[in-house]
KEZATOR-333978 format. One record per residue (C-alpha): residue in one letter; chain; x, y, z. Coordinates in Angstrom, 1 decimal. Layout:
BEGIN
   residuo   cadena       xx       yy       zz
         a        A        X        Y        Z
...
% end
This chain:
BEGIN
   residuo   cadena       xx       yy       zz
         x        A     28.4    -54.7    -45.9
         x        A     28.7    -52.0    -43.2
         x        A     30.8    -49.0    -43.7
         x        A     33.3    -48.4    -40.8
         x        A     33.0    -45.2    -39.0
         x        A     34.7    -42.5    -39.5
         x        A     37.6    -41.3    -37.0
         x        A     36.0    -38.4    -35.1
         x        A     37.9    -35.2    -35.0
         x        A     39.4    -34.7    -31.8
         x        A     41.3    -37.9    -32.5
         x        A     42.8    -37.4    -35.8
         x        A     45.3    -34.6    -34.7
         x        A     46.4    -37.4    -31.8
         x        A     46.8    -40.0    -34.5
         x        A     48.8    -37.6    -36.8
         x        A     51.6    -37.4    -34.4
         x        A     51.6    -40.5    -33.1
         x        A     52.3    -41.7    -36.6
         x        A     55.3    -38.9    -36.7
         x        A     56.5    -40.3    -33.7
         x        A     55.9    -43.4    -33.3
         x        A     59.0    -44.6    -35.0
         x        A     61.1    -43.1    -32.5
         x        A     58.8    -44.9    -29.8
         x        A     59.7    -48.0    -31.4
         x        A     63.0    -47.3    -31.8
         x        A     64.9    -44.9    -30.0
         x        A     68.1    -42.9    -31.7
         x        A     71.2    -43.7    -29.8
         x        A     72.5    -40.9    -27.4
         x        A     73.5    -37.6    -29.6
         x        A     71.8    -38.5    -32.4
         x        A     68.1    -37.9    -31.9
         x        A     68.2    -34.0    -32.9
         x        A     69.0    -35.4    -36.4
         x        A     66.0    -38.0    -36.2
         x        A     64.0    -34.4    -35.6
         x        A     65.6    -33.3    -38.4
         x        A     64.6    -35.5    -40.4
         x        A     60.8    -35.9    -39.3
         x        A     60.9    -31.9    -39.9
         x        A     61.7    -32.4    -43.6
         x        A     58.8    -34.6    -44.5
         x        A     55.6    -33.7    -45.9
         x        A     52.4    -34.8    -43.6
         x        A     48.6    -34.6    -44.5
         x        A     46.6    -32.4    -42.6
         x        A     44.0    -34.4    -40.4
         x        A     41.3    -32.2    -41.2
         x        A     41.9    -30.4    -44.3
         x        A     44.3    -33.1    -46.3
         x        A     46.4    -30.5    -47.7
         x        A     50.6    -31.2    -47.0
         x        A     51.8    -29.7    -43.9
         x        A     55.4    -29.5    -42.8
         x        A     56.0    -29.5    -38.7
         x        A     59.0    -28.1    -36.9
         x        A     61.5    -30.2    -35.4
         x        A     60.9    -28.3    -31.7
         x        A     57.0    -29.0    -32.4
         x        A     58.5    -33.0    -32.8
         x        A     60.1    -32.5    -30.7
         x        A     57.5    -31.8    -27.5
         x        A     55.1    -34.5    -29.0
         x        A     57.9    -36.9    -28.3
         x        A     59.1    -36.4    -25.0
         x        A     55.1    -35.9    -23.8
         x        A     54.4    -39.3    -25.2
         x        A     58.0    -41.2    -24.2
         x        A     57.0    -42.1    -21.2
         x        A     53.0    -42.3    -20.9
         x        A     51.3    -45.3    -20.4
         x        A     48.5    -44.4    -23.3
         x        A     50.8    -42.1    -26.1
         x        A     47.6    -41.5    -28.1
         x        A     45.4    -40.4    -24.9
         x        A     48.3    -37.7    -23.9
         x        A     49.2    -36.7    -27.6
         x        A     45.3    -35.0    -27.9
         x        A     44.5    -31.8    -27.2
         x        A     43.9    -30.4    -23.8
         x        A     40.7    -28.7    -23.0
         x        A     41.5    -25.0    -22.6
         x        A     41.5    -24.1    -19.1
         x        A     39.9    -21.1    -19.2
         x        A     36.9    -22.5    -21.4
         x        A     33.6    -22.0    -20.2
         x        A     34.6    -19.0    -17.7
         x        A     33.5    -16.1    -20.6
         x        A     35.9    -13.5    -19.4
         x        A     34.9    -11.2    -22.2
         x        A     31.5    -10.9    -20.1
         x        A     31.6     -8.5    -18.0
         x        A     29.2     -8.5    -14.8
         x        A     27.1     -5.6    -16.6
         x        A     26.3     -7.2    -19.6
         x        A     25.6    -10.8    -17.6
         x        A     23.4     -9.0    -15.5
         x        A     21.9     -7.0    -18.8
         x        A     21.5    -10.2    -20.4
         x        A     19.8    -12.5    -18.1
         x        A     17.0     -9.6    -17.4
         x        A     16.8     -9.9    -21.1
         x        A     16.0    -13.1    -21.5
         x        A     13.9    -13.5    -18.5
         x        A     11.6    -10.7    -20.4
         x        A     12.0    -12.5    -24.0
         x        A     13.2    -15.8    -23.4
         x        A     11.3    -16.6    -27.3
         x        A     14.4    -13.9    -28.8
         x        A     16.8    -15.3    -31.2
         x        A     20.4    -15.0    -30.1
         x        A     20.7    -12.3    -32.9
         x        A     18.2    -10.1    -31.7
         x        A     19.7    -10.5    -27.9
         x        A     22.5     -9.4    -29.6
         x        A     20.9     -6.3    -31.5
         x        A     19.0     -5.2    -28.2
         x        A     22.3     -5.6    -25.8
         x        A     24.1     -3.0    -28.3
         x        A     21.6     -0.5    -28.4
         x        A     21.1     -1.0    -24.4
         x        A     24.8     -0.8    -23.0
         x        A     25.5      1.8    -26.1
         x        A     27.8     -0.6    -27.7
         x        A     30.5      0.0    -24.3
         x        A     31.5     -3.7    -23.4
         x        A     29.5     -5.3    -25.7
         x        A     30.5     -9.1    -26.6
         x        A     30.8    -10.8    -29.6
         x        A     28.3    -12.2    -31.0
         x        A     30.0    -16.1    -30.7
         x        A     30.5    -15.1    -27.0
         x        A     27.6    -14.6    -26.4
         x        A     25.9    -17.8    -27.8
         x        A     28.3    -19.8    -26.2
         x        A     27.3    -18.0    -22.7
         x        A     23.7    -18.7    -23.6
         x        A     23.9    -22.6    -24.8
         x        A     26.6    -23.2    -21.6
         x        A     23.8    -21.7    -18.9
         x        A     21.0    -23.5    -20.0
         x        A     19.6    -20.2    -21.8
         x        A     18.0    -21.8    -25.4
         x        A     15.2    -20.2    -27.3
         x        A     11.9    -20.9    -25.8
         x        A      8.7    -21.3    -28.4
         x        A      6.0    -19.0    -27.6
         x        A      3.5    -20.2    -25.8
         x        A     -0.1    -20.4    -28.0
         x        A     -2.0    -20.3    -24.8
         x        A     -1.0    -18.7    -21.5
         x        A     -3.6    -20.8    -19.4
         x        A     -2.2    -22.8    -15.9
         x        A     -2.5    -25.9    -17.6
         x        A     -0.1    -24.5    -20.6
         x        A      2.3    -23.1    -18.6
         x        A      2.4    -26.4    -16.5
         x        A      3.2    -28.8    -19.3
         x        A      5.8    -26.1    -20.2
         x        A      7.6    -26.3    -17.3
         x        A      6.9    -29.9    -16.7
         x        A      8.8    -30.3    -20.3
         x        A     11.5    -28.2    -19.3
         x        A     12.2    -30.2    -15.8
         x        A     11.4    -34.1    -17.1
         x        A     12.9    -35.9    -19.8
         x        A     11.3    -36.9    -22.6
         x        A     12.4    -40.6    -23.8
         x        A     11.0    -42.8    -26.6
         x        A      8.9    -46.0    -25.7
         x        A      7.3    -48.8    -27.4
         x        A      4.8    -51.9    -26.0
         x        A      6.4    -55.3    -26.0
         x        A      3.3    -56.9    -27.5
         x        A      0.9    -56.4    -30.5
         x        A     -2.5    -54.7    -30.0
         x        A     -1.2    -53.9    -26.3
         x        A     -1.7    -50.0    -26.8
         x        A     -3.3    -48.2    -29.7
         x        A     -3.3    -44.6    -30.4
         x        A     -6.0    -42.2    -32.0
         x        A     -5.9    -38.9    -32.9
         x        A     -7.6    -36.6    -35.6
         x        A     -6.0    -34.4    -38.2
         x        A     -6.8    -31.0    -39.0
         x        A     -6.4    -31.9    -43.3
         x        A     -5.1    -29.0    -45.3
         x        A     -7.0    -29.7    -48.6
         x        A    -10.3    -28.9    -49.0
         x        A    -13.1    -31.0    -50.1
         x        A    -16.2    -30.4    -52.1
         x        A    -19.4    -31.2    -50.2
         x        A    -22.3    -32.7    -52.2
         x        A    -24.0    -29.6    -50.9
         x        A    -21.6    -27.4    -53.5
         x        A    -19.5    -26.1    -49.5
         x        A    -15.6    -26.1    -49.5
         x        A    -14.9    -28.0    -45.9
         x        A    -11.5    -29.0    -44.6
         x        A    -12.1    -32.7    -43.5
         x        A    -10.5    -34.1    -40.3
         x        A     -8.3    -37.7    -40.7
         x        A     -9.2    -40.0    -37.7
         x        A     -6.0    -42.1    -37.8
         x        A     -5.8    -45.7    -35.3
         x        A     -2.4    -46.7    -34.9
         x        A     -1.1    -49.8    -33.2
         x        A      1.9    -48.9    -30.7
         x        A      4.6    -51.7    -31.6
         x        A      4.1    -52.3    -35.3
         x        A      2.9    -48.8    -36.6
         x        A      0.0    -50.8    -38.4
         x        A     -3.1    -48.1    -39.4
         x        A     -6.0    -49.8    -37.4
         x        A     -7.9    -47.9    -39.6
         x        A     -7.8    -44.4    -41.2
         x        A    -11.2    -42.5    -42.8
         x        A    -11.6    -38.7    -43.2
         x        A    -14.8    -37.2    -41.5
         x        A    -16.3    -33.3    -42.0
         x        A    -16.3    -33.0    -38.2
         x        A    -14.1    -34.0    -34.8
         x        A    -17.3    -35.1    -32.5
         x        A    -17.7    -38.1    -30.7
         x        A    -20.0    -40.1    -33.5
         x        A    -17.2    -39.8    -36.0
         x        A    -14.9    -41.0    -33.3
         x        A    -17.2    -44.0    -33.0
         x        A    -18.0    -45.3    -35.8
         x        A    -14.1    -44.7    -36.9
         x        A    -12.8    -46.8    -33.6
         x        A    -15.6    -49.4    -34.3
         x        A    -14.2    -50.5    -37.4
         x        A    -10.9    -50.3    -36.3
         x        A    -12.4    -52.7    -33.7
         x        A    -13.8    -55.1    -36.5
         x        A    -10.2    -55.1    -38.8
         x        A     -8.3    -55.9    -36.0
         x        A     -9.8    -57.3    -32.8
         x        A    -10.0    -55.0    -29.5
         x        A     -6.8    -53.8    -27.8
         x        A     -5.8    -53.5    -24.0
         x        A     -5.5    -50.0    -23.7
         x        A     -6.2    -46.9    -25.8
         x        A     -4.4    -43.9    -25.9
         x        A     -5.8    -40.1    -27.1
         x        A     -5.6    -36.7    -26.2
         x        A     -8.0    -34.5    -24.1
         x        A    -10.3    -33.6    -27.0
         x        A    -14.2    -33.4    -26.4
         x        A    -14.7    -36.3    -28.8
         x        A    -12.3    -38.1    -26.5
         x        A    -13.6    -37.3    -23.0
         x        A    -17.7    -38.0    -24.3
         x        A    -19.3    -39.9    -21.8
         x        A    -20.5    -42.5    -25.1
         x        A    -16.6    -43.0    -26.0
         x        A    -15.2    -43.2    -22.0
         x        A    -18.3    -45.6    -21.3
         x        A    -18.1    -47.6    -24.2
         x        A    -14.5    -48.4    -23.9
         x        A    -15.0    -49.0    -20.1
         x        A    -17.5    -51.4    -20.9
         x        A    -15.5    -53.3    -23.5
         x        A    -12.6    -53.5    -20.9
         x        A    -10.1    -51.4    -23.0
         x        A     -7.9    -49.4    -20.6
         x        A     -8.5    -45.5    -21.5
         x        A     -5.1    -43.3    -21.1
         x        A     -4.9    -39.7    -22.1
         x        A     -2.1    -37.6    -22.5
         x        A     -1.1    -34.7    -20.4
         x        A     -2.6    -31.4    -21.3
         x        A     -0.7    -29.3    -24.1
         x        A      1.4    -32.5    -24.3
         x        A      1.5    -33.9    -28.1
         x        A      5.1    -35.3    -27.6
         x        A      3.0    -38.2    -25.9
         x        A      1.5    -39.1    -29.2
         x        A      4.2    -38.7    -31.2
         x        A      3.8    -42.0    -33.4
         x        A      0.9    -40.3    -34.5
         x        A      2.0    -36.8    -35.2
         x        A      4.9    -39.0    -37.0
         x        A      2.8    -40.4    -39.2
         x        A      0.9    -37.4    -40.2
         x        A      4.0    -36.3    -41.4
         x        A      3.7    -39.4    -44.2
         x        A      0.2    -38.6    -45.2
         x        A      1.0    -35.1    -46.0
         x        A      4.5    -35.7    -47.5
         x        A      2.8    -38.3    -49.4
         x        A     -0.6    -39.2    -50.1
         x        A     -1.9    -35.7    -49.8
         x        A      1.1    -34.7    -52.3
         x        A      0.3    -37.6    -54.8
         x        A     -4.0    -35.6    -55.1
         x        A     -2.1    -32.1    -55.9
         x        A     -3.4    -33.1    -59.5
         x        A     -6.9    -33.1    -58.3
         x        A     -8.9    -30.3    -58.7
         x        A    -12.6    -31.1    -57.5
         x        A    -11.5    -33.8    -54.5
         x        A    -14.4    -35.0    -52.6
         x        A    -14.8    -36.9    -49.8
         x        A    -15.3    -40.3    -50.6
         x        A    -12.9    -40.1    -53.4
         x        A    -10.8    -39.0    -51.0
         x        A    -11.6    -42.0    -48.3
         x        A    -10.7    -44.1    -51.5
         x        A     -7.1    -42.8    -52.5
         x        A     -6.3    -43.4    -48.7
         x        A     -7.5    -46.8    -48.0
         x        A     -5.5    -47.5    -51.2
         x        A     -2.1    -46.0    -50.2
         x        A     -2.7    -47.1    -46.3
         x        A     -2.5    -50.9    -47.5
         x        A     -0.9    -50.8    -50.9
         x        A      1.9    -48.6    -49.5
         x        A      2.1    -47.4    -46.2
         x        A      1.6    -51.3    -44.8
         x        A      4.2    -53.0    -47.3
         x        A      6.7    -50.4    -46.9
         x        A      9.8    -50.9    -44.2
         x        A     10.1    -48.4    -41.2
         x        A     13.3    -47.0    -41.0
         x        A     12.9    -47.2    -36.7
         x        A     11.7    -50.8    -37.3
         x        A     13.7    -52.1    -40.3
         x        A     10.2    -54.0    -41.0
         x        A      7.4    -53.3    -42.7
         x        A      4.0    -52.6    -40.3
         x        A      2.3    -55.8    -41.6
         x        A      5.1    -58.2    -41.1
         x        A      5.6    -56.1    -37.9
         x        A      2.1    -57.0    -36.8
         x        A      1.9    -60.2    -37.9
         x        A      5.0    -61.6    -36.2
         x        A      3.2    -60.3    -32.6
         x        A      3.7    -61.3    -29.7
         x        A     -0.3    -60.6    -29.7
         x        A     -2.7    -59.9    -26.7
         x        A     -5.2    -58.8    -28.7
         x        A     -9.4    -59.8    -28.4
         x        A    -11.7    -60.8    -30.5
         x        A    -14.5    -58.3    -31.4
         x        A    -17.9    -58.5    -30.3
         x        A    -20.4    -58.1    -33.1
         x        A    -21.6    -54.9    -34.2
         x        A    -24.7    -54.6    -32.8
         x        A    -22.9    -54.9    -29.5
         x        A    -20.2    -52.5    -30.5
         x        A    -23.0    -49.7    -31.1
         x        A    -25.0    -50.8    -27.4
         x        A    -21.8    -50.3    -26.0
         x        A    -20.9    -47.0    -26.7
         x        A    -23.8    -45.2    -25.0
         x        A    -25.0    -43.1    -22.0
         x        A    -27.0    -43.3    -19.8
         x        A    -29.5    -41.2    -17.9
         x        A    -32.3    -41.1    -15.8
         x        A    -35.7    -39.2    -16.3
         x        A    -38.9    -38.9    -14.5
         x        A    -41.9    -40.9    -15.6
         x        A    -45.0    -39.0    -16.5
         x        A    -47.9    -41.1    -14.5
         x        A    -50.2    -39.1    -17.1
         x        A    -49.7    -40.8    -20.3
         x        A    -46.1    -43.3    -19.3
         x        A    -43.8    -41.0    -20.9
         x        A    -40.6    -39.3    -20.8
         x        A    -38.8    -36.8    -22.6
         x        A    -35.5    -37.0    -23.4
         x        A    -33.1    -34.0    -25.7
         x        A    -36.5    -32.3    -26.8
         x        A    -38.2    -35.4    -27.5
         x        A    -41.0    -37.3    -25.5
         x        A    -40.7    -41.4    -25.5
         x        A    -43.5    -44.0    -24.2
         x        A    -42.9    -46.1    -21.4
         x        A    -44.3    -49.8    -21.9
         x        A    -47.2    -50.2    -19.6
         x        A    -45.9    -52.8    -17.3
         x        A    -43.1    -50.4    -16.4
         x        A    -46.3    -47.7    -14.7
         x        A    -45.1    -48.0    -11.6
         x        A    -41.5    -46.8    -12.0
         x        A    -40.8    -43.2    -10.6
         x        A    -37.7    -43.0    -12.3
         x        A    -36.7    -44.5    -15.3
         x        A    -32.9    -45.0    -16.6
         x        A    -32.5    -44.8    -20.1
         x        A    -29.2    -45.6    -22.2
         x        A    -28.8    -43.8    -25.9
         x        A    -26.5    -41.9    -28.0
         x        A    -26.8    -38.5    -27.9
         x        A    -26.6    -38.4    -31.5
         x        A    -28.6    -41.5    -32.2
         x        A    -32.1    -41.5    -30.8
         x        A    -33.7    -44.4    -33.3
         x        A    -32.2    -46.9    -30.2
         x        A    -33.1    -46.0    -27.1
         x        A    -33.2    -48.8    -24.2
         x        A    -34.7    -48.5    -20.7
         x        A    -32.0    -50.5    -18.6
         x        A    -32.7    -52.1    -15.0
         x        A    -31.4    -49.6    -12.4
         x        A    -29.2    -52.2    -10.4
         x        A    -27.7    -54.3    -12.8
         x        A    -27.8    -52.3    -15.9
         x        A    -29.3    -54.4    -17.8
         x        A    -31.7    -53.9    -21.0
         x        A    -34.8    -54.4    -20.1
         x        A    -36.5    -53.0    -23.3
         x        A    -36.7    -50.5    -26.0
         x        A    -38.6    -47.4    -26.3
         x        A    -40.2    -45.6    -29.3
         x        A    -40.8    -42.4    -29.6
         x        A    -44.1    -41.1    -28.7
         x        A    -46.8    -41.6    -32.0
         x        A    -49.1    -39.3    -31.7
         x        A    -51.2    -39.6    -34.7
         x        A    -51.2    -43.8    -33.8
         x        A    -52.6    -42.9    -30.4
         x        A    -55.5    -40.9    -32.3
         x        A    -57.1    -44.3    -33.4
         x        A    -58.3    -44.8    -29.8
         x        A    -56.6    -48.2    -29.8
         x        A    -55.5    -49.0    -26.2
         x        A    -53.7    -52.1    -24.8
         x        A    -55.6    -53.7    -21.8
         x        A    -53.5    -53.2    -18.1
         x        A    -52.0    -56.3    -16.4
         x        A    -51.6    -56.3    -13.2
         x        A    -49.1    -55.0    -11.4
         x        A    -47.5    -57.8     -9.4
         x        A    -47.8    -57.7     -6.0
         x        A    -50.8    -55.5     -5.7
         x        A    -54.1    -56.6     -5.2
         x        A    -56.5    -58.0     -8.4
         x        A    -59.4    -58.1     -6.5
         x        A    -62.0    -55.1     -7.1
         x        A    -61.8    -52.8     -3.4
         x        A    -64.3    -53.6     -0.8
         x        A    -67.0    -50.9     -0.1
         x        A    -66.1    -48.9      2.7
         x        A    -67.7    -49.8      5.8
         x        A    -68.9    -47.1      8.6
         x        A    -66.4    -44.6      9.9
         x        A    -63.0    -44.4     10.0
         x        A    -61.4    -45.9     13.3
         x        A    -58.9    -42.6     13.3
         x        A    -62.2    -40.3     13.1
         x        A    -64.1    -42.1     15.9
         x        A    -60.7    -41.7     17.9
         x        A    -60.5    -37.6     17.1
         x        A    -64.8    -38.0     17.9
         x        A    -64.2    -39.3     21.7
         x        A    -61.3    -37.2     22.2
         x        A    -63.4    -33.6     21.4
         x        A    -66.4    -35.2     23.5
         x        A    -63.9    -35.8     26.8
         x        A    -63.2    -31.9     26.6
         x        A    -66.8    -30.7     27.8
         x        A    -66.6    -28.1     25.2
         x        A    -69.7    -27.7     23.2
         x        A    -69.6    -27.8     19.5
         x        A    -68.2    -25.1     17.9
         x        A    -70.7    -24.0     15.9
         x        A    -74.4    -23.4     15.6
         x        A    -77.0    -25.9     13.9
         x        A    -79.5    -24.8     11.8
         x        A    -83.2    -26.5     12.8
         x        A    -84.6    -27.6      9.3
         x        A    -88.4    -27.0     10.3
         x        A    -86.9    -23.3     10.8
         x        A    -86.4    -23.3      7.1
         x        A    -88.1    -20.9      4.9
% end
């Protein structure tokens, strides 16, 4: 059953006296006898509209209401009360303080109204000084609110806070399931013990699916880099299929060349939001909210938390809670949410081709003396039928170097993998025979026969000059 709203205020002093008057609307007294119909009004007891205690008007008062309404075409409408006309014009401002105050806030626009207040009396000497309600009012009517200190005061800071101050802000939501997802980490307030015997903070790595709120999927790491990002998003990947697009902030771990590449490759659009901008990840920030309020409260009793047992609790309130629970915005829960789509999700690709995806690649210079190349601080062999490339591209993690693949320059593709270099194998003096390289000659070179055509050439050129020989020969029988 839904309640029926309540009559706002400005409307219940118009319905009082229409209700006064309204009988004499309905009927009017004959000629001569409508001051006693006043009269008579005047001696009741009313209910005040706002209070409720019993209130008595005058028969004058009744009077006016009557004769303002008599004749209007909407009583109710012209019974209200009028708008002050001199509202909004702050004549107890004089131009001093206006002018005192705006150079004020233009200098501490973070001040509270009450320390504006404080400042202005000791500045003007308490001589004109406003009251404190005036001078709230003049502040909220000329667009003058507190501002929140800015935590940087870099360009890029001061233009998203001026971007927010000329641009709305309005809530949005996808029309589809697994159309946009958002990620985002959380700096965790509890600490965690470390197998090591180290206190830590964690970081949450939350996945959240724009239009039904379901968690993709939510683990806590000791660290925001790019590999915890990964392997997070990957099984968000696996639980729920890929999405279209993929929204994040301008972290490191977000802007890695592995996680830009890798979602590139998978065909998941890549949006960030604007710099200093959270509001544009708000469904997450949301629901950061929940796990504090909630989860995190619910492990206050625990004492010696670790990770994993941590990892546990929340996979545990994620789906036992969290996902059976209806949203207040959605007046669902997220799993019947996600579940009744529209969906444009994709199925996953299998894990092995989740992990080549998210990758780099580079290029390094072959070393024609043993095939290798080296590559963060450690050297890898090149397969000898790859000799005769100058440059070699290679695609890796950075933080993975036990799958490295040498990829064809043009088309990207793997051609194989590369180990890194064994030296102690290479001791045993085992060596793999050569094959040919195609397209040069197998054939064992010819003996070179007389001289060079390009030296006879030079010959016959120094001979046409006349010049004798520049230098002096020596007669061997001359020899000691």
């Amino acid at each position: 059953m839904s309640s029926i709203p309540a009559t706002p205020k400005r409307d219940r002093w118009a319905h009082l006296r229409f209700s006064i008057i309204g009988p004499l609307l309905a009927a009017p007294p004959p000629p001569g006898q409508l001051f006693g119909a006043l009269r008579d009004l005047a001696a009741k007891t009313w209910r005040h509209p706002l209070s409720g205690i019993d209130v008595r008007f005058a028969a004058a008062t009744i009077e006016r209401w009557f004769y303002a309404a008599r004749h209007a075409s909407d009583p109710v409408n012209r019974l209200r009360d009028r708008r002050r006309g001199d509202r909004g014009t702050f004549h107890s401002l004089s131009p001093e303080v206006i002018a005192a105050l705006r150079a004020q806030y233009d200098a501490h626009p973070g001040w509270t109204v009450q320390l504006h207040f404080d400042n202005l009396k000791v500045a003007l000497g308490g001589s004109a000084l406003p009251s404190y309600p005036s001078l709230r009012r003049y502040l909220r009517a000329h667009g003058m609110p507190r501002q929140a200190r800015l935590a940087r005061t870099s360009a890029g800071a001061l233009a998203a806070r001026d971007r927010l101050e000329q641009l709305e802000v309005r809530s949005y939501e996808v029309e589809h399931v697994n159309a946009l997802w958002h990620l985002d980490f959380h700096h965790g307030a509890r600490k965690v013990l470390t197998a090591a015997g180290a206190w830590v903070k964690p970081m949450l790595l939350g996945v959240i699916d724009d239009r039904s709120r379901l968690v993709c999927h939510l683990q806590w790491y000791l660290d925001e880099t790019a590999a915890s990002l990964i392997h997070g998003l990957c099984q968000a990947f696996m639980k729920r299929g890929l999405p279209r697009a993929l929204m994040t902030d301008n972290g490191a771990a977000m802007l890695a060349d592995e996680t830009t590449s890798g979602l590139a490759s998978l065909s998941v659009l890549h949006q960030t939001t604007l710099p200093y901008s959270p509001y544009q990840n708000a469904k997450q920030e949301s629901f950061w909210g929940r796990v504090e309020g909630r989860l995190m409260a619910m492990l206050e009793g625990e004492d010696a938390l670790t990770l994993d047992q941590l990892n546990l609790a929340t996979q545990a309130w994620v789906e036992q809670e969290y996902h059976r629970s209806v949203h207040t915005e959605l007046r669902a829960t997220p799993l019947q949410r996600y579940l009744e789509g529209p969906n444009v999700g994709r199925e996953c690709p299998s894990a092995a081709a989740l992990c080549a995806a998210f990758r780099v690649e580079v290029v390094r210079r072959q070393r024609r003396a043993d095939g290798t190349f080296s590559l963060d601080g450690t050297r890898f062999e090149i397969p000898g039928r790859y000799r005769h490339l100058v440059n070699v591209h290679v695609r890796y993690a950075r933080w993975d170097l036990s799958r490295v693949d040498l990829v064809d320059a043009q088309d990207g593709s793997v051609l194989c993998a590369v180990q890194p270099l064994d030296k102690a194998a290479n001791a045993s003096g085992v060596r793999r025979r050569l094959t040919p390289i195609a397209g040069a000659g197998v054939d064992a070179p010819a003996e070179p026969a007389g001289m060079a055509p390009l030296l006879r050439e030079l010959l016959a050129d120094y001979a046409a000059t006349g010049l004798p020989p520049a230098y002096l020969p020596v007669n061997d029988e001359e020899k000691p």
